[in-house]
C-alpha positions as CSV (number, residue, x, y, z in Angstrom):
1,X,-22.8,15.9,-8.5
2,X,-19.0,15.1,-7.1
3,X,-18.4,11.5,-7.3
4,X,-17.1,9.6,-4.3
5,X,-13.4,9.7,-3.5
6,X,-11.9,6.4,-4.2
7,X,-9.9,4.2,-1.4
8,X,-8.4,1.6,-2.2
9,X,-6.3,-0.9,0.6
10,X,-3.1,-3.6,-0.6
11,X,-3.4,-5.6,2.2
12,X,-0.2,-8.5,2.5
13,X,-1.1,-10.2,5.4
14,X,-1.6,-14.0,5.4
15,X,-4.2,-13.9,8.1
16,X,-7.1,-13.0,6.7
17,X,-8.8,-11.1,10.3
18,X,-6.0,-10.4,12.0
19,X,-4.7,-7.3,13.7
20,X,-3.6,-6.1,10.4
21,X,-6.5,-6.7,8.3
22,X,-9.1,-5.5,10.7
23,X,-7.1,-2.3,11.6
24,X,-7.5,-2.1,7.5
25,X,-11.6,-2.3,8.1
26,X,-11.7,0.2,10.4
27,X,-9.8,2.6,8.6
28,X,-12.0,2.0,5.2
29,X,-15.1,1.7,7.6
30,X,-14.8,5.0,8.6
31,X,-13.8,6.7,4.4
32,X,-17.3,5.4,4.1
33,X,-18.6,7.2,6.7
34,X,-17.4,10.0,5.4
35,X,-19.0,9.4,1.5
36,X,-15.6,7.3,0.4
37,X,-16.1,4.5,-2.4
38,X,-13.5,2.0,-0.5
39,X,-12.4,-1.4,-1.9
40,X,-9.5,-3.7,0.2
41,X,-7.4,-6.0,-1.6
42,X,-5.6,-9.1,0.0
43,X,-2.8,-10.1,-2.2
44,X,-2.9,-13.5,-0.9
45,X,-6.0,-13.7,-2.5
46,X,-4.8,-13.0,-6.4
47,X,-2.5,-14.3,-8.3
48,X,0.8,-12.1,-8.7
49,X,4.0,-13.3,-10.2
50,X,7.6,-12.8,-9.4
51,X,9.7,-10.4,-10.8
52,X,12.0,-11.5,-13.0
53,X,14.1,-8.5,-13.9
54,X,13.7,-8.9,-17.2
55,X,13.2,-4.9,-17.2
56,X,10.8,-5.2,-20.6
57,X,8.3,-2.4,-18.7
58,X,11.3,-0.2,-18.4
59,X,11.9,0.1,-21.7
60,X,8.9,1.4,-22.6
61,X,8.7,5.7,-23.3
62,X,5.8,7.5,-21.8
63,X,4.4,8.6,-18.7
64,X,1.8,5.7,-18.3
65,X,3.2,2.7,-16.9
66,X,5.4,0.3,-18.6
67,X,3.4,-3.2,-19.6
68,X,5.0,-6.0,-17.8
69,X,5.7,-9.0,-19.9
70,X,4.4,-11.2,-17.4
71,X,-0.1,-11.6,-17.1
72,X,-1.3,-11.6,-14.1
73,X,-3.6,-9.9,-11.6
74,X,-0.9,-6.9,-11.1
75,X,-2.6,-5.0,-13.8
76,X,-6.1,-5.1,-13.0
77,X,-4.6,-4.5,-9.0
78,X,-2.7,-1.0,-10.4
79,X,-5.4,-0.1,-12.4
80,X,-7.7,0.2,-9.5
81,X,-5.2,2.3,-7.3
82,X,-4.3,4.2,-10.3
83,X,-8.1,5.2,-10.5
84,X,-7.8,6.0,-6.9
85,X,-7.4,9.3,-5.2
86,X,-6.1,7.3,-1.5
87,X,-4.8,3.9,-1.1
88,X,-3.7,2.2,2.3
89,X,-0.7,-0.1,2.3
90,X,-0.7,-2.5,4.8
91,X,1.3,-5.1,6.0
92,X,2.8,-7.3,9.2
93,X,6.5,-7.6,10.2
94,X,7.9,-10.7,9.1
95,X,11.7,-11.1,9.8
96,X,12.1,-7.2,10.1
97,X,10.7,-6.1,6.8
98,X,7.3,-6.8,5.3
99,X,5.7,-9.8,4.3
100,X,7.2,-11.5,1.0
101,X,4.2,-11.0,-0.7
102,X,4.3,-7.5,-0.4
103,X,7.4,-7.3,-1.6
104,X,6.8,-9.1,-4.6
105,X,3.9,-6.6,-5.3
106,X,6.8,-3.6,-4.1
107,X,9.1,-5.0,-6.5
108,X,6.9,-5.5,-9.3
109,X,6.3,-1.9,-8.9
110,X,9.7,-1.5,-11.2
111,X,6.7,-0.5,-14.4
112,X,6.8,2.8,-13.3
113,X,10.6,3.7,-14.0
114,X,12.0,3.9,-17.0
115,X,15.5,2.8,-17.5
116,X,16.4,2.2,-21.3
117,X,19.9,-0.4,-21.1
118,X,22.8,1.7,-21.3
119,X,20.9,4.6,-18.9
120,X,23.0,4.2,-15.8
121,X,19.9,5.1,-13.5
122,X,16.1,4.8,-14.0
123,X,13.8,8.3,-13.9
124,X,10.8,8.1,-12.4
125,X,7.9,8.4,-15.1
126,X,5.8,11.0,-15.2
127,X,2.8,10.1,-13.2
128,X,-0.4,12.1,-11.7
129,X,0.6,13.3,-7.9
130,X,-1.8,14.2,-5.4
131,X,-3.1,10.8,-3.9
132,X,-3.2,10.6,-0.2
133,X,-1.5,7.2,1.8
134,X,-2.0,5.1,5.1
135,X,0.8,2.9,5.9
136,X,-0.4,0.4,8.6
137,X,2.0,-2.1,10.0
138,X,2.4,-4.1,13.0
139,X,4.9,-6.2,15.0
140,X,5.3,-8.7,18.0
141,X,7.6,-6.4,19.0
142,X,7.3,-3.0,21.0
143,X,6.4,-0.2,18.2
144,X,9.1,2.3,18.9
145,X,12.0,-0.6,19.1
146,X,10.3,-2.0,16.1
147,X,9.9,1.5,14.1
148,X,13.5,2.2,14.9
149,X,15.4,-1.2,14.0
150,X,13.7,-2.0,10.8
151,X,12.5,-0.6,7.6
152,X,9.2,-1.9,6.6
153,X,8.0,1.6,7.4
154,X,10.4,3.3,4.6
155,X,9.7,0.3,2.1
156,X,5.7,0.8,2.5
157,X,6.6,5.0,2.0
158,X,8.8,3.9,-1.2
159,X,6.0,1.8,-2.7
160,X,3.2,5.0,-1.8
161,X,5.2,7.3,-3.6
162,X,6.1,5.4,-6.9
163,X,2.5,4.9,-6.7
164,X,2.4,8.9,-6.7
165,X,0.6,9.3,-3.0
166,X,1.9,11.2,-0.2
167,X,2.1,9.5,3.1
168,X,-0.6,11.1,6.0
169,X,-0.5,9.2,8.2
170,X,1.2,5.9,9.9
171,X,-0.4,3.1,12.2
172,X,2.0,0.9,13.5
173,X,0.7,-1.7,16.1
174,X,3.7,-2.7,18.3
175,X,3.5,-5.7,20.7
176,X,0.7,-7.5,18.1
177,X,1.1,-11.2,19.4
178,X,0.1,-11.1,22.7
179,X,-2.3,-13.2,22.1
180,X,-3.7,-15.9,18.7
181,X,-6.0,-13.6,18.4
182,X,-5.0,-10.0,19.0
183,X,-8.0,-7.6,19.6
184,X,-7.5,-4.0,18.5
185,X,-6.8,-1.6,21.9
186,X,-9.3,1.5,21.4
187,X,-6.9,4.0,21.2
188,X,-5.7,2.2,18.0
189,X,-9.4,2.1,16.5
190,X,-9.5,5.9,17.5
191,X,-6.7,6.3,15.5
192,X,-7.3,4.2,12.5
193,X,-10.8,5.7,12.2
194,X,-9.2,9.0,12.1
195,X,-6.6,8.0,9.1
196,X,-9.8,6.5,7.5
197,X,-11.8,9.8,7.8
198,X,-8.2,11.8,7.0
199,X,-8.2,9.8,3.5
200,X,-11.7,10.5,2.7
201,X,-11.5,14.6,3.0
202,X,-10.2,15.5,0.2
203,X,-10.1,14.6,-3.4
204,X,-6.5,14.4,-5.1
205,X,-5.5,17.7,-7.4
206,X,-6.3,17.1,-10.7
């Protein structure tokens, strides 16, 4: 028998059940429906470190990840999405990019280039391709205005494909403080439940 196929959603809002975190719920709500072994992660919830640029994980050889001199939960947190065949990124708008602890999980990302000193450009290690990605996004501002004067839609794609996924699929909620508590429209639920069921389809090339 198959086993499940493996979600897994890095969530970096600070509101836990907000607009971003439940549009997260119904996208993994529905990869269960459809037979998906789903698992969301808030960052503000685990303990993850600056990075310091000390580029030790760099200078490791190999096509696993380099080991980061600094312990923390970033380990435990990449070993779960590596052993994931999807993964949903998801984060609100804060000052035109995402929030700053999703980019402190982005940047600690730097594990999976290596880039000896003296090399005057990292190369991407070697990693298993194939997973599928959600990005998921929102901000107080109109979608398309917001999509087209900022980049927190390119940083989430960067951080999906060091992570070696392949973007599907892109909900970005525009105008998402209306109100303290914003409900999801239902033509964003449609969609979200659609991403989740996209993610759940198929299992990642081995």
């Amino acid at each position: 028998m198959n086993k499940p196929i493996t979600v897994t959603a890095i969530v970096g809002s600070y509101r836990r059940g907000g607009i971003i975190d439940r549009a997260v719920d119904e996208i993994l709500a529905a990869a269960r429906e459809a037979g998906a072994d789903t698992e969301k992660i808030l960052l503000m919830d685990r303990r993850i470190e600056f990075c310091t640029n000390c580029r030790t994980c760099t200078q490791q050889a190999g096509a696993g990840r380099g080991a980061c001199a600094t312990v923390d939960d970033m380990g435990p947190i990449l070993d779960r999405i590596e052993a994931s065949d999807a993964i949903v990124l998801a984060s609100p708008m804060n000052f035109g990019t995402v929030t700053a602890i999703m980019k402190r999980f982005i940047e600690r990302l730097a594990c999976y280039a290596y880039w000896p000193w003296g090399q005057p450009s990292p190369k991407m290690r070697n990693q298993l391709k194939g997973k599928r990605a959600v990005l998921v996004a929102s901000s107080a501002a109109p979608a398309l205005l917001a999509r087209l004067l900022s980049k927190i839609v390119g940083s989430l794609k960067q951080a999906a494909d060091v992570l070696g996924a392949k973007t599907i699929g892109v909900l970005f909620m525009g105008l998402a403080a209306q109100q303290p508590h914003q409900e999801l429209g239902e033509r964003t639920r449609e969609k979200a439940r659609k991403l989740g069921k996209k993610l759940a389809s198929q299992r990642r090339k081995e």
